[in-house]
PyMOL Python script that loads the backbone (N, CA, C, O; Angstrom):
from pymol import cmd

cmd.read_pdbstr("""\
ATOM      1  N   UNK A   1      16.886  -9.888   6.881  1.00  0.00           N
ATOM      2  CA  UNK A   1      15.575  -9.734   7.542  1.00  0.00           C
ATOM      3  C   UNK A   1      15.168  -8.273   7.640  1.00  0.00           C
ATOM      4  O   UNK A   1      14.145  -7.816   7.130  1.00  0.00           O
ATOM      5  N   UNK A   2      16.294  -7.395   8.528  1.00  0.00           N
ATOM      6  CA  UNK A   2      15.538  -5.867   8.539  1.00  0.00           C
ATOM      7  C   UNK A   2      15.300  -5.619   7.218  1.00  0.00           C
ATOM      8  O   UNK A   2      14.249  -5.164   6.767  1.00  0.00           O
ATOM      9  N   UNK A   3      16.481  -5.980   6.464  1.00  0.00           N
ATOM     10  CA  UNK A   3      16.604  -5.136   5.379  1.00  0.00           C
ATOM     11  C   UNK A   3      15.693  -5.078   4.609  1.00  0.00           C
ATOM     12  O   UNK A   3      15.543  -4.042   3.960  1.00  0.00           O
ATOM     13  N   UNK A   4      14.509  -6.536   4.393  1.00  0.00           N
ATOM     14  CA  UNK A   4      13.718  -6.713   3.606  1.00  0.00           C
ATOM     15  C   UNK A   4      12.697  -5.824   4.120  1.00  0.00           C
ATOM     16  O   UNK A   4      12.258  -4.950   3.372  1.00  0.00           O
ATOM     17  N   UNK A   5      12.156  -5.966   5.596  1.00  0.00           N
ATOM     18  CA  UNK A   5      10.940  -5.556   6.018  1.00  0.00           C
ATOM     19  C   UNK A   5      11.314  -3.802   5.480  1.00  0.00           C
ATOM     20  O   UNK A   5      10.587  -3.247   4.655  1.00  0.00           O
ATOM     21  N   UNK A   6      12.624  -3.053   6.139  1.00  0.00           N
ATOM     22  CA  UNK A   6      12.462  -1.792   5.572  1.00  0.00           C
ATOM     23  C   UNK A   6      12.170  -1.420   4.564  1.00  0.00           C
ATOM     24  O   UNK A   6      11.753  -0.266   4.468  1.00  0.00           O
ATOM     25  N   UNK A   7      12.294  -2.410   3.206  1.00  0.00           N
ATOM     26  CA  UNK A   7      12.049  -2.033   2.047  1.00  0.00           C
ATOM     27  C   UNK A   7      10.657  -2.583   1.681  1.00  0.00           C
ATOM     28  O   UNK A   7      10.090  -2.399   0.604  1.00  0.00           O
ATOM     29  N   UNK A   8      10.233  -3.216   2.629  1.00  0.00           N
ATOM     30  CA  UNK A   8       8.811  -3.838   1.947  1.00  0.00           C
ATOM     31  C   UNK A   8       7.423  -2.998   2.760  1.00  0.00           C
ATOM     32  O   UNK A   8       6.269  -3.084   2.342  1.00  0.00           O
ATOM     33  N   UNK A   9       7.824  -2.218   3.952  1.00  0.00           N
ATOM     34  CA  UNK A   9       7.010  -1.845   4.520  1.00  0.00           C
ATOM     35  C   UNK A   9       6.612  -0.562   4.057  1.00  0.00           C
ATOM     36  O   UNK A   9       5.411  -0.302   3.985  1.00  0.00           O
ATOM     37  N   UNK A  10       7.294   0.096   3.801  1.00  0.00           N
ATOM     38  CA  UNK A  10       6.997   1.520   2.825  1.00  0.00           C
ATOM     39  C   UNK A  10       6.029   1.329   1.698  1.00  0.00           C
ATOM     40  O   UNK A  10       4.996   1.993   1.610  1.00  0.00           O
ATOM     41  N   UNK A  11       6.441   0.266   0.706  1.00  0.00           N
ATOM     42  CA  UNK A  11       5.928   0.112   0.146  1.00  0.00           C
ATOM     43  C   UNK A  11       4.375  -0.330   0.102  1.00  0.00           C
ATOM     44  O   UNK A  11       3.549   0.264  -0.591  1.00  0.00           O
ATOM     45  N   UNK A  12       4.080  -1.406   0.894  1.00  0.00           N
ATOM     46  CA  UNK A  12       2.802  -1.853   1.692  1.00  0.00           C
ATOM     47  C   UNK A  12       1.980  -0.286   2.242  1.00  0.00           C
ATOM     48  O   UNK A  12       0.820  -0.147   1.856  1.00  0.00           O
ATOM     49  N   UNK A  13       2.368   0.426   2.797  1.00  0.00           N
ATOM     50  CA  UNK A  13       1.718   1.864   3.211  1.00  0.00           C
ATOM     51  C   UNK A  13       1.282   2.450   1.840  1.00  0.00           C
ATOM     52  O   UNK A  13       0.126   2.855   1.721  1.00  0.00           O
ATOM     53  N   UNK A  14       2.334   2.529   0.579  1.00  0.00           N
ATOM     54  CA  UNK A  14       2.072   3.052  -0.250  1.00  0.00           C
ATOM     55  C   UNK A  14       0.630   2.547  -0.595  1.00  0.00           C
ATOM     56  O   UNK A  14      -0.418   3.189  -0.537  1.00  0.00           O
ATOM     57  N   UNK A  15       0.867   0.970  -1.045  1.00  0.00           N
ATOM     58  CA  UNK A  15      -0.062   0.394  -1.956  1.00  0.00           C
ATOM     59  C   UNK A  15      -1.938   0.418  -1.167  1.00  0.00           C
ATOM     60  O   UNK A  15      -3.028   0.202  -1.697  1.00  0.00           O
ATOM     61  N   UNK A  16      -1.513   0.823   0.420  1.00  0.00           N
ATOM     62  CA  UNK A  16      -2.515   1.038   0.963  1.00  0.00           C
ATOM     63  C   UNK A  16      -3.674   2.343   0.967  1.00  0.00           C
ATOM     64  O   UNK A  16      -4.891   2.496   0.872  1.00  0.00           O
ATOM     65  N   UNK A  17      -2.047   3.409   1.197  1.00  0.00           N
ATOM     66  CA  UNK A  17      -3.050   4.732   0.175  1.00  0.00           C
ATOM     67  C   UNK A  17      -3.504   4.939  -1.009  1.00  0.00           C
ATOM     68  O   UNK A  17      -4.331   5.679  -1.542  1.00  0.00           O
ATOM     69  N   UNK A  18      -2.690   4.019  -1.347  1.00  0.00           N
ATOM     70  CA  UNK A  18      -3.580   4.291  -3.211  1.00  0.00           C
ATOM     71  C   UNK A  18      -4.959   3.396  -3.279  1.00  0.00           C
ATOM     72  O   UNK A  18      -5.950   3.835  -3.862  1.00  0.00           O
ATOM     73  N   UNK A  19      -4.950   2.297  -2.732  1.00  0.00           N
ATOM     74  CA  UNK A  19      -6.392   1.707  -2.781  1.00  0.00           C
ATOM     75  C   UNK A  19      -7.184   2.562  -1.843  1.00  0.00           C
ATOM     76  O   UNK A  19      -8.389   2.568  -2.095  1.00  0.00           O
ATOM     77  N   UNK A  20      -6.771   3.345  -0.739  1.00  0.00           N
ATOM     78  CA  UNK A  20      -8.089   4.028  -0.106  1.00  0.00           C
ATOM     79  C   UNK A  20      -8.078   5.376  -0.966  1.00  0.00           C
ATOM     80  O   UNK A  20      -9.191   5.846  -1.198  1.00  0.00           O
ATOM     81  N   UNK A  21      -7.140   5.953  -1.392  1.00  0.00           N
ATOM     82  CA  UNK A  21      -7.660   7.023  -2.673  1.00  0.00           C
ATOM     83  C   UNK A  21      -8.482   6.520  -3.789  1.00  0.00           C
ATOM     84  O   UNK A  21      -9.411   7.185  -4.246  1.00  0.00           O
ATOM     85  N   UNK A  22      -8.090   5.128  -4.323  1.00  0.00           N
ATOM     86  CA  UNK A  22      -8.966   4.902  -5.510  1.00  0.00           C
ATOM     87  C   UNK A  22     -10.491   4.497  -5.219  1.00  0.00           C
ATOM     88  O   UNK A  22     -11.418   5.056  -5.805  1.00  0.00           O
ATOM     89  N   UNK A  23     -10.686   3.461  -4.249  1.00  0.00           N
ATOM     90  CA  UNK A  23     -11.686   3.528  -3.492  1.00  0.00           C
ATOM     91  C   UNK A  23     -12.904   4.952  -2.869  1.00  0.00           C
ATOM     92  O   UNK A  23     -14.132   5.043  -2.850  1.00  0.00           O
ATOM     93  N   UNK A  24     -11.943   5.730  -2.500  1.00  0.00           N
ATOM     94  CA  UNK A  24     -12.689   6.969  -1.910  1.00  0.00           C
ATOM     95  C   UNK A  24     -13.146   7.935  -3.250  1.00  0.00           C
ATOM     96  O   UNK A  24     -14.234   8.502  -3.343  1.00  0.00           O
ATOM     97  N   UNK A  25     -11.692   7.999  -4.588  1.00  0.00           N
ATOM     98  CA  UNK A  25     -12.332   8.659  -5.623  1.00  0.00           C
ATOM     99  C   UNK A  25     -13.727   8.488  -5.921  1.00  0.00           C
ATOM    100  O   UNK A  25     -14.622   9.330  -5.862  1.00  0.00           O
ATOM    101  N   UNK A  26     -13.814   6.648  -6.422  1.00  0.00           N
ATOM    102  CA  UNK A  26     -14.537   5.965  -6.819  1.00  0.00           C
ATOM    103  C   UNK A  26     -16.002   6.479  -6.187  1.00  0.00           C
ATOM    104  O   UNK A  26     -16.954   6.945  -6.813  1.00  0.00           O
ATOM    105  N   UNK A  27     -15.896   6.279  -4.951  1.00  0.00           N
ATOM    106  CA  UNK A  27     -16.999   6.334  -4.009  1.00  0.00           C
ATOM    107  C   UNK A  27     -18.075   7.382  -4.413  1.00  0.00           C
ATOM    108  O   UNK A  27     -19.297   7.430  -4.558  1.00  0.00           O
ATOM    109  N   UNK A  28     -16.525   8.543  -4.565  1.00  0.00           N
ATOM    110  CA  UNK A  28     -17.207   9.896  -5.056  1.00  0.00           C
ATOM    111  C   UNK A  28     -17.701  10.253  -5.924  1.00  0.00           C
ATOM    112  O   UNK A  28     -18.550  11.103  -6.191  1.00  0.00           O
ATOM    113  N   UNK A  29     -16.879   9.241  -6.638  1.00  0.00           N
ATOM    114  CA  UNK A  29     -17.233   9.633  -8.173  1.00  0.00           C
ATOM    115  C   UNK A  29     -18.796   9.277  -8.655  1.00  0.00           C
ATOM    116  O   UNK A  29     -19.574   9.836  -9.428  1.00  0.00           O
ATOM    117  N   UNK A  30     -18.891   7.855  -7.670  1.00  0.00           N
ATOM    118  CA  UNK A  30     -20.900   7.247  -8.135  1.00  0.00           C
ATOM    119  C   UNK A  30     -21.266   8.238  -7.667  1.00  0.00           C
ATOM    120  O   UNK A  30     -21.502   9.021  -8.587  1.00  0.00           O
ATOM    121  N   UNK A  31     -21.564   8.916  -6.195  1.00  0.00           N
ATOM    122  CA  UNK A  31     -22.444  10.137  -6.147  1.00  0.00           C
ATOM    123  C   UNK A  31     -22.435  10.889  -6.599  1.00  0.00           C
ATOM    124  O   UNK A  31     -23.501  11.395  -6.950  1.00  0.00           O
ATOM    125  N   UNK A  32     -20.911  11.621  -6.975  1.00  0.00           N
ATOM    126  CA  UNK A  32     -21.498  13.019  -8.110  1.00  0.00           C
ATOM    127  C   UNK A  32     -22.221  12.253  -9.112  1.00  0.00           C
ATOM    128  O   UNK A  32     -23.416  12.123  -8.845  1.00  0.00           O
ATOM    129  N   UNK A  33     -21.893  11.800 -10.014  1.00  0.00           N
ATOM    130  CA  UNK A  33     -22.334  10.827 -11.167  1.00  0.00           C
ATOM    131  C   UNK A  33     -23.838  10.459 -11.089  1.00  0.00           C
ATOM    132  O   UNK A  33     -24.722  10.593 -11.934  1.00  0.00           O
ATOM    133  N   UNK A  34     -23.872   9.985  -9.899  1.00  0.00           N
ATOM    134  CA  UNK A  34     -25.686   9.649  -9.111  1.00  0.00           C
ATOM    135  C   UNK A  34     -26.390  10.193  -9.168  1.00  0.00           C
ATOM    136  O   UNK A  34     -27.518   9.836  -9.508  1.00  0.00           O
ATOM    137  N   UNK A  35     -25.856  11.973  -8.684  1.00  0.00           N
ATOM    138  CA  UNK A  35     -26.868  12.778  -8.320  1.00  0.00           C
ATOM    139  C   UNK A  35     -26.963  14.389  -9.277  1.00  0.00           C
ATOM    140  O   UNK A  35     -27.746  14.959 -10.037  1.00  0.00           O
ATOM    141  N   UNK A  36     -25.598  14.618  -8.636  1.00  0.00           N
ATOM    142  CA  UNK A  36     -24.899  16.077  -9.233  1.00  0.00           C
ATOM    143  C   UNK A  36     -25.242  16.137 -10.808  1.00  0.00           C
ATOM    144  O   UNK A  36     -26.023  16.876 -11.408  1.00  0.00           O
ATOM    145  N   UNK A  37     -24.321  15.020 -11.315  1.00  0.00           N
ATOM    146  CA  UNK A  37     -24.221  15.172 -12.931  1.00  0.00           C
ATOM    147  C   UNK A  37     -25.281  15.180 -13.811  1.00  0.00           C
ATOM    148  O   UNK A  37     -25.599  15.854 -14.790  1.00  0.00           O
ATOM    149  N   UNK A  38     -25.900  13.933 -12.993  1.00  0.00           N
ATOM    150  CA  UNK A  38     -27.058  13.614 -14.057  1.00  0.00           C
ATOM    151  C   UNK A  38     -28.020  14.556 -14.218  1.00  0.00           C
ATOM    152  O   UNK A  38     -28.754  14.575 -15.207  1.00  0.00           O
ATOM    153  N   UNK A  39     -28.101  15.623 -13.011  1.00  0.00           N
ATOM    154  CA  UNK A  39     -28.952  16.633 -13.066  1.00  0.00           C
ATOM    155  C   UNK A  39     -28.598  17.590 -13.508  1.00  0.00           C
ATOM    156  O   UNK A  39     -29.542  18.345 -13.740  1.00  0.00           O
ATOM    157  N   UNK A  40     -26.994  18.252 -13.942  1.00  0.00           N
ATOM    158  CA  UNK A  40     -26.475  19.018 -14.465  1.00  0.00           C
ATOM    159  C   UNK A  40     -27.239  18.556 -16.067  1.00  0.00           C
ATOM    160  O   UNK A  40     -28.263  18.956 -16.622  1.00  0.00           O
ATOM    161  N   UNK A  41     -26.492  17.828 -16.344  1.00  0.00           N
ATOM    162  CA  UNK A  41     -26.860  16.625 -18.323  1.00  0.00           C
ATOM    163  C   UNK A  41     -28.409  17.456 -18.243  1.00  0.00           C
ATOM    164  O   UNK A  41     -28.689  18.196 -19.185  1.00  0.00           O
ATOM    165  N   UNK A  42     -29.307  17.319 -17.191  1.00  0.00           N
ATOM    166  CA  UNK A  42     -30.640  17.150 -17.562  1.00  0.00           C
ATOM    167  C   UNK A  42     -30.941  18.771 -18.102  1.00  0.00           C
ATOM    168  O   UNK A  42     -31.509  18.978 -19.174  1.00  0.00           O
ATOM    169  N   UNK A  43     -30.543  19.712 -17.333  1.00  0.00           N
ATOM    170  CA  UNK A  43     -30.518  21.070 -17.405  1.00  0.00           C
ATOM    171  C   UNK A  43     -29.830  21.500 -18.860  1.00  0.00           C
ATOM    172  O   UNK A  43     -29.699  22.689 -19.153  1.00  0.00           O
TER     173      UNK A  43
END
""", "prot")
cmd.dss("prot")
cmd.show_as("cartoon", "prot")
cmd.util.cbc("prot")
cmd.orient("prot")
């Protein structure tokens, strides 16, 4: 029982920061992309 949760709970944290990093990249990435870039391209 511990043994599993110690090894499964780390992991669960992990898989949680990586979806709110990929998520938050993402996020960022449509607004630069939205706003920033396309007006850079246009110039």
């Amino acid at each position: 029982g511990l043994g599993v949760a110690i090894f499964a709970v780390p992991i669960l944290v992990v898989i949680q920061v990586m979806s709110g990093l990929f998520w938050g990249g993402a996020t960022v990435y449509k607004l630069l992309n939205g706003s920033g870039f396309e007006a850079m391209d246009e110039v």
